[in-house]
C-alpha positions as CSV (number, residue, x, y, z in Angstrom):
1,X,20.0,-8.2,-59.8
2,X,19.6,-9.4,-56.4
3,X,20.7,-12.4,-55.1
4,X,18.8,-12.8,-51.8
5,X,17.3,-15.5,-49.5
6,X,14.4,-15.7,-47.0
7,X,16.1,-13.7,-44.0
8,X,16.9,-16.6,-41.0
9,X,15.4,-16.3,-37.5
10,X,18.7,-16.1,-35.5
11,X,20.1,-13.7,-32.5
12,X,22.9,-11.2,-33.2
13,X,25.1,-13.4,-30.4
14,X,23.3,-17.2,-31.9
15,X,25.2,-16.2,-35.9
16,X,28.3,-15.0,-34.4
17,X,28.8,-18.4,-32.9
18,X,27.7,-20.3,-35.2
19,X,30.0,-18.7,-37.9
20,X,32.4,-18.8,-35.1
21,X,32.1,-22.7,-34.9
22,X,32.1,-23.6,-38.3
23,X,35.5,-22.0,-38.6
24,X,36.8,-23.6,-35.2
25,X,36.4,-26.6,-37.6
26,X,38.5,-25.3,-40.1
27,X,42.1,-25.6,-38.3
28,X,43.1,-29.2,-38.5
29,X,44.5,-28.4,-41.9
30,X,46.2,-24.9,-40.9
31,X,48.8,-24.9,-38.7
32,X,48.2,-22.7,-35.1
33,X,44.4,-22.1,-36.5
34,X,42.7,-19.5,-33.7
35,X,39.5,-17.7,-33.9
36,X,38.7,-14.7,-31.4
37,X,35.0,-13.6,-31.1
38,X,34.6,-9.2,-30.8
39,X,38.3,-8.7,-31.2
40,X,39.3,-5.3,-31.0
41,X,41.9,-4.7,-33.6
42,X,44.1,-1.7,-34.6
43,X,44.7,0.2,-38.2
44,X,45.9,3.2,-39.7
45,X,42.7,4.8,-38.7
46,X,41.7,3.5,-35.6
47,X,40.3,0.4,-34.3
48,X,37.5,-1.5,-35.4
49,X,35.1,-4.0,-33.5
50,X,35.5,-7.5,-35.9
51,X,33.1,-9.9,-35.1
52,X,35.6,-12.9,-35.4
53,X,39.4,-12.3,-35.9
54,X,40.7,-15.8,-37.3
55,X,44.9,-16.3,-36.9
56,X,46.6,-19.1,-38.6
57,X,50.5,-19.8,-39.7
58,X,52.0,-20.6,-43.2
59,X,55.0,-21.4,-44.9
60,X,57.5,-21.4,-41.5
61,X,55.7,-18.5,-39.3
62,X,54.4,-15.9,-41.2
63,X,50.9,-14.9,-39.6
64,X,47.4,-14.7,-41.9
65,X,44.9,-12.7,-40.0
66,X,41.4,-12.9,-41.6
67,X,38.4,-10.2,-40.7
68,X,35.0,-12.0,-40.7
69,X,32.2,-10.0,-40.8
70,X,28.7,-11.2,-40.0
71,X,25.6,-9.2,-41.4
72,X,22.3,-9.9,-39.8
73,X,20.1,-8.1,-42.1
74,X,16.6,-8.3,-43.7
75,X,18.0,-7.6,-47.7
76,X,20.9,-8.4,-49.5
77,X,23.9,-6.9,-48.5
78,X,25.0,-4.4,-51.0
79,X,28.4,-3.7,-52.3
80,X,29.5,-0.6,-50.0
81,X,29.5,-3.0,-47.5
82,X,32.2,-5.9,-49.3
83,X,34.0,-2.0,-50.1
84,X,33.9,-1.2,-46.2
85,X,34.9,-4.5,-45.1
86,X,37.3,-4.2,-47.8
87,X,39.4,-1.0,-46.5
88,X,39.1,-2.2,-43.0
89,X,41.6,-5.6,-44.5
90,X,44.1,-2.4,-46.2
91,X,43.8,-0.7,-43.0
92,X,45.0,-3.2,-40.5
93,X,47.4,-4.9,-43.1
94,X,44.7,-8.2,-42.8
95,X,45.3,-10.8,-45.5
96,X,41.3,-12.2,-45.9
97,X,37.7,-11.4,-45.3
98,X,34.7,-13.1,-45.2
99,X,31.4,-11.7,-45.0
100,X,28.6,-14.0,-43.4
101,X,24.8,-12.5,-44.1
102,X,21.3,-13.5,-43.4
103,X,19.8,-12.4,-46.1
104,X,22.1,-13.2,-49.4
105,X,24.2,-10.7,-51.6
106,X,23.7,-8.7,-54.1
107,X,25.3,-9.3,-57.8
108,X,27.4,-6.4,-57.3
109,X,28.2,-7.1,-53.7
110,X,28.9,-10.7,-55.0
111,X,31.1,-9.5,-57.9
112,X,33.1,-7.1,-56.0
113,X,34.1,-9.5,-53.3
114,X,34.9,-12.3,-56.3
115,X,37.6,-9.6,-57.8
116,X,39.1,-9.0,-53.8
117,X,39.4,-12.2,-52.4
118,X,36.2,-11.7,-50.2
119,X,34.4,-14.9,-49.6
120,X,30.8,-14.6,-49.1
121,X,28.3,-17.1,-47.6
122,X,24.7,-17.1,-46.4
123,X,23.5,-18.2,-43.5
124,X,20.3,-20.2,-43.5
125,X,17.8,-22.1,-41.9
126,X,19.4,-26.1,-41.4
127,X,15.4,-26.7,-42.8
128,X,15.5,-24.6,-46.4
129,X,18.2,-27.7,-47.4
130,X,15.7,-30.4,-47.4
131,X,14.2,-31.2,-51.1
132,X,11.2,-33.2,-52.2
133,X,9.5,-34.0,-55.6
134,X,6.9,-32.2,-54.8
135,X,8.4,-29.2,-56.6
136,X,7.7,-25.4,-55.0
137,X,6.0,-27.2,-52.0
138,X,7.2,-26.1,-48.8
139,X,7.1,-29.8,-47.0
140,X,8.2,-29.9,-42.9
141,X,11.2,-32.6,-42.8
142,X,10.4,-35.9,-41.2
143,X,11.8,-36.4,-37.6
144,X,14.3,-39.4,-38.9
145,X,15.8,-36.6,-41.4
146,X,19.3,-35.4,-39.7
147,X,19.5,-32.0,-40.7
148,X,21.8,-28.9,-39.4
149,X,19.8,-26.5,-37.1
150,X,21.9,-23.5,-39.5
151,X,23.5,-24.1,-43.0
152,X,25.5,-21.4,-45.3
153,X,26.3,-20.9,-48.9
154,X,29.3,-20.6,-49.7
155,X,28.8,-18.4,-52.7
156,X,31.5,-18.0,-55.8
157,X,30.8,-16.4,-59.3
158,X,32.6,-18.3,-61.7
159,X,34.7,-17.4,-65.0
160,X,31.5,-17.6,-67.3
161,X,29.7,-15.5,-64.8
162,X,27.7,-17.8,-63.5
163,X,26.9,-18.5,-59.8
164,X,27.4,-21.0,-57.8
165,X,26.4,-21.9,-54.2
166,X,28.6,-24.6,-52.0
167,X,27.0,-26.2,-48.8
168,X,28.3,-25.5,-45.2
169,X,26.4,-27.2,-42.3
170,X,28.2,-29.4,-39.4
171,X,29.0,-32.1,-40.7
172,X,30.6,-30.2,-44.3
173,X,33.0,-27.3,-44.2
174,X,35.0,-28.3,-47.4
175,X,34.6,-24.4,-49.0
176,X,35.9,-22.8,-45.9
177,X,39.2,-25.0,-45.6
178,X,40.1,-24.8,-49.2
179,X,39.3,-20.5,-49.3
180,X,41.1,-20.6,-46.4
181,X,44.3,-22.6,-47.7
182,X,47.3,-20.5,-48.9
183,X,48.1,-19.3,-52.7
């Protein structure tokens, strides 16, 4: 089954900083909270080009490095790539992952990440969040409407198997502080 969404008209450069700024609004609940944009970083194998390298502290000093990945593609992003970004988290001795996409996950993408700690969220179009009654109409906002130029999903499968989607925009980053707190 595939989980996908319209694809979002955005630059390579335009996601990275806006994934990049959503978590820069993240840190005033972790302590010594730093995001890097194209960091180089070192592993077993090699280094690898991460498009955002977030750093925070927890419990006294001990470092949490978390590799965000953000996948500008036209379909969902399959599960080789939650496995890829996956090894590159073993590799380095990272702690988290997040992927951000375009285009939505797959159910086995989505599953796999569930089972590894990998978040997942889709980026969207601020536009795609605003809802009428006139049901499977696609209806341009009203100017007076104050809506986020990009939104994301925050996608989670739940115990039951069911999924469910949690709103990112702006002015709401709620699911990214509390994946981002400590176990």
């Amino acid at each position: 089954m595939i989980l996908g969404f319209q694809p979002v008209d955005i630059t390579p450069i335009e996601f990275e900083q806006q994934v990049k700024a959503w978590l820069d609004r993240v840190p005033h609940s972790l302590r010594d909270f730093s995001s890097t944009h194209r960091e180089l970083i070192s592993g077993d194998s090699g280094e690898y080009e991460i498009d955002i390298v977030a750093r925070f502290e927890v419990f006294g000093g001990a470092e949490i490095v978390v590799l965000i990945e953000c996948k500008r593609y036209k379909n969902p992003v399959k599960r080789d790539v939650v496995m890829f970004l996956e090894a590159k988290l073993r590799d380095t001795g990272a702690h988290k992952g997040i992927i951000f996409s375009t285009a939505g996950f797959q159910r086995g993408a989505l599953e796999y990440a569930a089972n590894r700690g990998i978040a997942t969220v889709t980026v969207q179009d601020g536009k795609t969040n605003y809802h009428t009654r006139a049901y499977g109409q696609q209806v341009e906002p009203p100017p007076w409407v104050k809506l986020s130029r990009f939104i994301g999903w925050f996608t989670t499968i739940a115990e039951n198997g069911n999924i469910t989607n949690s709103l990112i925009n702006d002015d709401r980053i709620e699911p990214l502080e509390e994946w981002f707190q400590p176990e």
